[in-house]
Structure formats: C-alpha cells, structure tokens
N, C-alpha and C positions, 0 to 999 in steps of 0.2 A: 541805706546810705549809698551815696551813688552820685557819680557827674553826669550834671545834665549840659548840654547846648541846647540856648535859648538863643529868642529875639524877641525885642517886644521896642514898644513908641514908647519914648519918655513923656513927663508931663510937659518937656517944652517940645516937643512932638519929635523928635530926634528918636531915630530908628537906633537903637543899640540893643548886640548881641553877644554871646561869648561863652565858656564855659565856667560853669559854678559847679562846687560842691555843696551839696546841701544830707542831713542828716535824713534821708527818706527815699521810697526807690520809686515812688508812685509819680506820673510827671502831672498827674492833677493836683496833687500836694504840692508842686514844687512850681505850677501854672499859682497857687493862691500864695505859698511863699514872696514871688517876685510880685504879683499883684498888690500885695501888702504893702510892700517896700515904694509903691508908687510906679505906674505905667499901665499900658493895656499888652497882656503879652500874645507873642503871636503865635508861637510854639515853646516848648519844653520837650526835650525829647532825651531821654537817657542815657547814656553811652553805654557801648556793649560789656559789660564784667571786665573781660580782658584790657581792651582797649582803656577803659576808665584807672585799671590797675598802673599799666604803662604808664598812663598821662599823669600819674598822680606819683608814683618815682620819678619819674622825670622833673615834675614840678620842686618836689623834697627838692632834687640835685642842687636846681637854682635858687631858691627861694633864697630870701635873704637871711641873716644871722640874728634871729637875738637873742643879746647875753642878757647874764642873771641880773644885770643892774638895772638894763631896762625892764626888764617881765617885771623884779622886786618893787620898781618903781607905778609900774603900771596897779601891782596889786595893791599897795599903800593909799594909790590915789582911791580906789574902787572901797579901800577900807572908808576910807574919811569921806568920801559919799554915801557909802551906808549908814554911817555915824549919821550924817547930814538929816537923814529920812529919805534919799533920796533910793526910789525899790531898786533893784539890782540890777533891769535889765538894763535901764536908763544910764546906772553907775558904770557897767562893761562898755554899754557903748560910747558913755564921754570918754574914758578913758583909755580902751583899749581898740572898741571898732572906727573909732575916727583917728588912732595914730598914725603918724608920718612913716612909721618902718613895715611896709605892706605887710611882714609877714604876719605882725603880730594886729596890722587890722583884718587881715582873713581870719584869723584865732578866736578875735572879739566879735566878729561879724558870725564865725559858727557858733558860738556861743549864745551867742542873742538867739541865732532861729531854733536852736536844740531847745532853751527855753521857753521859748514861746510854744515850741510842738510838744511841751509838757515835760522836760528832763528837769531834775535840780540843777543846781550850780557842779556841785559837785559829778554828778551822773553826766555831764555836758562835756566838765574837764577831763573827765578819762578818755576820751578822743584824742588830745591834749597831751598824752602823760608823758609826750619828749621833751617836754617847756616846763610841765607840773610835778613836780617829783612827787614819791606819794606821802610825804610828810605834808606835804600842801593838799592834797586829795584830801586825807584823814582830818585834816585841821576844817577843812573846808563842810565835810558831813558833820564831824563835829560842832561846826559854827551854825549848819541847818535843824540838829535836832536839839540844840539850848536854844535858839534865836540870837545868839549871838555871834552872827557870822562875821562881824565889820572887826570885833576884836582879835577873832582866830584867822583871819582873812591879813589883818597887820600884824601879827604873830608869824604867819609864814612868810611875809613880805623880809620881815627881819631875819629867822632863818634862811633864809636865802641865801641873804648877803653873807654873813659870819659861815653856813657851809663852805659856801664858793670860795670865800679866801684862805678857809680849811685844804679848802682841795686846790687852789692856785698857787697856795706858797708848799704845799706838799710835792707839787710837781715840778715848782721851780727847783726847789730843792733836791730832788734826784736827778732832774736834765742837766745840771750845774756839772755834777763830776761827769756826767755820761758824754756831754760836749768839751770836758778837757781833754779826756781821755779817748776818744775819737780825732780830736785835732791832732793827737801827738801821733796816733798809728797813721792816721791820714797823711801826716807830713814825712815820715818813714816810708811808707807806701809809694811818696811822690821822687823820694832820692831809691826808691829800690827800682822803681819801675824806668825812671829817667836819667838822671844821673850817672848812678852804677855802671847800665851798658855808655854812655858817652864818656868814661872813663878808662875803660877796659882796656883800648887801644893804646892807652899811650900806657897802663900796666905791662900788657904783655910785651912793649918793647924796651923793656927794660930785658928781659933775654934770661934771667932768671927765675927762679922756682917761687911761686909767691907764700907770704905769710899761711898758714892755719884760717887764722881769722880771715884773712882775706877773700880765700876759699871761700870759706863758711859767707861771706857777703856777696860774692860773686853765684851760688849757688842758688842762694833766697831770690835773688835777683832774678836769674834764671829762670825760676819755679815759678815767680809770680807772672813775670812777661809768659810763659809758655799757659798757665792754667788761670790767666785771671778771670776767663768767662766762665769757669767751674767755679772758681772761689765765689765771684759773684753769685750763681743762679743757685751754689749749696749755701750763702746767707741768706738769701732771700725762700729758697724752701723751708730754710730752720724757720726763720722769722714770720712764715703763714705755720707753719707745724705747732710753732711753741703758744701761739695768739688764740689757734683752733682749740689745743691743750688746755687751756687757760680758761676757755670759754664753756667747752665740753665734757672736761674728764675731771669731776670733783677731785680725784687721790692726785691727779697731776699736779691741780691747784694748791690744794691743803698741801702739797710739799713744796711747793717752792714760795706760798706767802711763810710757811712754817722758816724754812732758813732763809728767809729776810729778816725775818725777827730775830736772827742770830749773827744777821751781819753787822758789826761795829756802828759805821755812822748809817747806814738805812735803817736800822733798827730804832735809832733813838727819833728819827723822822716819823715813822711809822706806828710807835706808840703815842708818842705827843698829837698824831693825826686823829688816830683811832679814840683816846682819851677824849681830847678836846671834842670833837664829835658824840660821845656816846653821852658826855656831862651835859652838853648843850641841848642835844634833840632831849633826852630825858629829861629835863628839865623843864623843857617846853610841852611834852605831853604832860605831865603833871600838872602843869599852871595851865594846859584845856582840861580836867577834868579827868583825866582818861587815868584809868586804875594801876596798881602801878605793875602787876603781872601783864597785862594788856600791855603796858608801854613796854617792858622787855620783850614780848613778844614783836611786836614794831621794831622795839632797835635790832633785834638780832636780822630781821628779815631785811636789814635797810644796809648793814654792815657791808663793806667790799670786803675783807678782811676773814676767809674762813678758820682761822686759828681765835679769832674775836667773837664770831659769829657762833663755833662750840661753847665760848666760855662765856656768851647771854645765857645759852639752853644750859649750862650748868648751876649758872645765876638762880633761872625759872624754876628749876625740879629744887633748887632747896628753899626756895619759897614757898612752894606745895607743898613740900615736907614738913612745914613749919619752922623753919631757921627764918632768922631777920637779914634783911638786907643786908647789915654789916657782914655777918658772918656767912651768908650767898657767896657775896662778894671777893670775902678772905679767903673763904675754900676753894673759889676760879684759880688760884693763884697765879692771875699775871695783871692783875691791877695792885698797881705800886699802896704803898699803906697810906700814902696821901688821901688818896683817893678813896682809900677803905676809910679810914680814920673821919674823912669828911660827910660820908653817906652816915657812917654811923652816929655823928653828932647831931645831923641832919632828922634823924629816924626817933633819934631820943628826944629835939627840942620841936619837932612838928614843923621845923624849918628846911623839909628835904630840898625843895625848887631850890631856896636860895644859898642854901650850900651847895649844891650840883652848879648853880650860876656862878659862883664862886672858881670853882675848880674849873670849869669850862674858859673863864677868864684867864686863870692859872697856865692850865695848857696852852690856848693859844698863843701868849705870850710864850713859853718856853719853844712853839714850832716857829713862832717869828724870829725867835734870838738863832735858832738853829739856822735857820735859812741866812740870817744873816754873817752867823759866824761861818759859817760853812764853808766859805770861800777862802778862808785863813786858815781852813783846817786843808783842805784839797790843795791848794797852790804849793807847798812844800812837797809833797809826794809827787805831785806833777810835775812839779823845776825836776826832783832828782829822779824819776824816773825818764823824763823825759830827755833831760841832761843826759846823761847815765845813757842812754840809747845811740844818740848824739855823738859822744865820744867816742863808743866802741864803732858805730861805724867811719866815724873820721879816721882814726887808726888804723883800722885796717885797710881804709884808701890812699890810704897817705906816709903808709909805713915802706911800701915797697917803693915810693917815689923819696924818702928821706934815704933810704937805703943805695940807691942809684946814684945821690946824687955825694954822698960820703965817701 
C-alpha cells in the first residue's frame, strides 16, 4: 500500500497526472492499475514511506466529511444493486466511486481496485474502518460467507442510522447542561474580570471600610485579572491530562464511566444509551446468524461504556457455565428487569431478535423523551443558580454604594 505520482495520456489524448493511493507498493502493479482504468501511462513512481505518510495526514486533515447518513445511504443503494444481480464491484462503483462527495468517491474508488487485486468486500473495507464501524465489517464477512451479502449489507445500512442517533441524541443530551453551565461561569467571569475593576474607583471613594462580601468580590476579581493565564494554561493541561487518562489508563477509565452512572440525570442518559444500543446490535447479530455467545462476545468489544463492557463478560461466563440468558442477564445486575424480563420471554418463546427489537424500540424512545425533557429539568437549577450568583454579586457592588448614599 503506497502513494504513487503518475502521468499518463488519457483516451482523449490529454496528458493527466497526480498522486493516487492505491492498495500495492509495486509501481508495475499500479503502471496496470491506471492502464485498466483507460490511458497510456507514462510513469508511476512511489513516494518515499515518509513522505507518502505526511501526504496522506495532511490529505485526512482536508478531505472532506462524510456523515453516517450519506455512507448509510450509500450502503443501502449497493444493498438493492446486489439484490438487482448486479456483482459488487459494479454496485460500489455506481454508488459510492461515482459520488459527488470526493471523499467517499476515493473510498469507492479504493474499493474497487483492492477488489479487483483479489481482497473481499469486506478484507477491502478494513482500510476503511473510520467510515466502517466494525458491526458493518462483521455483517459484511458474514454476508460473504452465506451469500447473502445484499441483505447483511442493508442491515448495517439501517444500524447505522438508529446507532448515530443513539450517539447524537446521547451528546446532545450531555452538551445541553455543560453549555448552560458554562454560559453562566462564562458570564461571571465577564463581570469579575470587567466590571469589578471599572467599579472599584467610585467604591473606594466612598472613604469607608467596605462590606465582607465585597471584599470577598473584589479579591476574586483580583485573583482572576492577576492569574487568568495560569487558570487558563491549568484547564487546558487538565483537559489534555484527563482525555489521555481516558484514552490510556483502564482504572482511570473504569472510574469515572463507573460515577457517571451514579450521577442523577447523566446516569439515566447513559443507561437508556448503553440499553438501546446493546438490544438493537444484538438483535441484529442474531437476525445474521451469528451465535449468541459470539454476539456477546462482539457487543462487549464494541461497548464505550467499561462498567457495561465487564457486565457482557459476566453475561458470557454464565452462559458457559450453563445458565440461560435470562438469568446471565439477572446475575450482571445492572440491567433493569425490563430488559431481563424481555430476553427471558424471548429465550422461552424462540422470539429472541424480536423481543430484543422491541426493547431496543423501548430505549430509544425513553433516550429521546430524556433529551427532550431534559431541558425543563436543567432550566430551574440554572435560573437559580445562576440568579443566586447574580444577586450575591449585585450586593456586594452595590451595597457600599446604597450605604453612601443613606
């Protein structure tokens, strides 16, 4: 795999050159690549490791954006061309190497030549896997080794979409109070750092001893004008320290998703997240075929959620131990008895898929209502906190001036 710079004559004799990626590092391979595609080429030459590395972050930086509705769209159409009869590579390239958003026609474009140099569909899309999640990868080998890739192919197309607005109304949902609550220190910040001192002068000439309070406002004031480039450059270390934690040090992790799930309204965001998610993908590996140890095994590795992610692997060891799903399920103890109650019904009537589709229903609707309430629940806490802020600094700027003038 390797960027090459070419040139070559098109068939309407037009000299064009430029740099390609292509899945292969040999430029006589990538001389019959471009030959294929139509033209006489005149070189292919590789770019050096490094330099190919650079030009290919740099490229990432710009390229353009595409979201899950176009990819999900893109994969839908590729499904109902397979249906059609029409073979694969044909169906990538109506669909995705002739699209108008270049990114996702370079996508389809390496697609097609990985195929044709011998990868499967799936072997191809792992190149892919910041566009492919790997619930689409797994659906995708699964679709190659039944033959029925067009159905598992419109299966991920639709989890796509229902993840995404899993994970869009999840975020809306916590940006909601973190942008009230921001606005209000923000707007605090603006009268300590401004205001406060453009006040001072006509305090101090009032010629007496000021309020406690007043102090105490004039002091903050003080603090922040004198150390705001420390205040700054110590959020911004916490905010690379805590992101690296997160990223890095499992115990850091596992404790701070563990007390999200103990905070009042994140808590109830983040289970209805984690639910709706766990009902919906397992549901869908089930309705492919895929065993239902094997699909625990997948949901826990696909989990963000490491307090979720121990209580699949606790789910799996009592499955191998011979307990049933239900009671797997009841011993994790932190799936609500809905959810137990519906697996188990699921397990006795041979209807698992469509009772997990059920509750996966269930959930989303309770993360949609939360999102939507959410904002009736925050607005009162934030009038009177932010009120409540508000008056104790009025007071104490305006107390030594009512006092003066008495």
């Amino acid at each position: 795999m390797a960027y090459f710079h070419y040139k070559l004559i098109a068939k309407e004799g037009v000299i064009r050159g430029g740099l390609i990626h292509l899945p292969f590092d040999s430029p006589l391979s990538a001389t019959s690549y471009l030959e294929r595609k139509g033209g006489a080429v005149i070189f292919a030459r590789a770019l050096h490791p490094v330099v190919g590395t650079l030009y290919g972050i740099l490229e990432r930086f710009f390229e353009t954006k595409v979201d899950v509705a176009t990819m999900a769209e893109a994969l839908n159409n590729v499904a109902i061309m397979l249906k059609s009869g029409i073979p694969v590579v044909a169906a990538i390239q109506d669909a995705m190497a002739d699209n108008e958003n270049p990114t996702l026609a370079k996508l389809g474009q390496d697609l097609v030549s990985r195929i044709h140099s011998g990868a499967s569909l799936s072997e191809a899309a792992k190149s892919w896997s910041r566009f492919f999640p790997d619930t689409t990868l797994f659906l995708m080998r699964i679709g190659e080794e039944t033959g029925s890739l067009d159905r598992t192919i419109k299966d991920a197309s639709l989890h796509m979409i229902k993840v995404d607005k899993i994970f869009r109304e999840t975020k809306s949902a916590l940006m909601y109070p973190a942008f009230m609550f921001t606005a209000i220190f923000g707007a605090m910040a603006f009268w300590l750092y401004f205001v406060v001192p453009m006040m001072l002068p006509l305090l101090q000439a009032t010629g007496k001893e000021l309020p406690a309070l007043t102090r105490g406002i004039i002091g903050a004031a003080d603090f922040l004008r004198d150390y705001l480039g420390s205040i700054a450059l110590g959020m911004f270390v916490f905010s690379v320290t805590f992101k690296t934690l997160m990223r890095k040090v499992y115990i850091f992790r596992r404790k701070v998703h563990g007390l999200m799930l103990w905070l009042p309204i994140i808590s109830r965001i983040i289970n209805a997240s984690n639910l709706a998610f766990i009902t919906e993908y397992f549901s869908l590996l089930l309705n492919a075929g895929v065993d239902v140890i094997k699909s625990i095994d997948i949901l826990g590795g696909s989990l963000g959620n490491e307090v979720y992610k121990e209580k699949m692997l606790e789910v799996r060891a009592g499955l191998i131990n011979g307990l049933g799903l239900r009671v797997s399920f009841a011993d994790a103890k932190i799936f609500p008895p809905f959810v137990v109650r519906m697996i188990g019904i699921g397990e006795v009537s041979g209807a698992l898929s469509a009772q997990l589709d059920f509750a996966a229903e269930e959930y989303g609707r309770r993360l949609d209502d939360t999102v939507k309430t959410l904002g009736k629940s925050i607005e009162p806490i934030a009038l009177v906190l932010g009120g409540g802020m508000f008056v104790v600094l009025l007071l104490g700027m305006f107390m030594p001036l009512y006092s003066m003038v008495g």
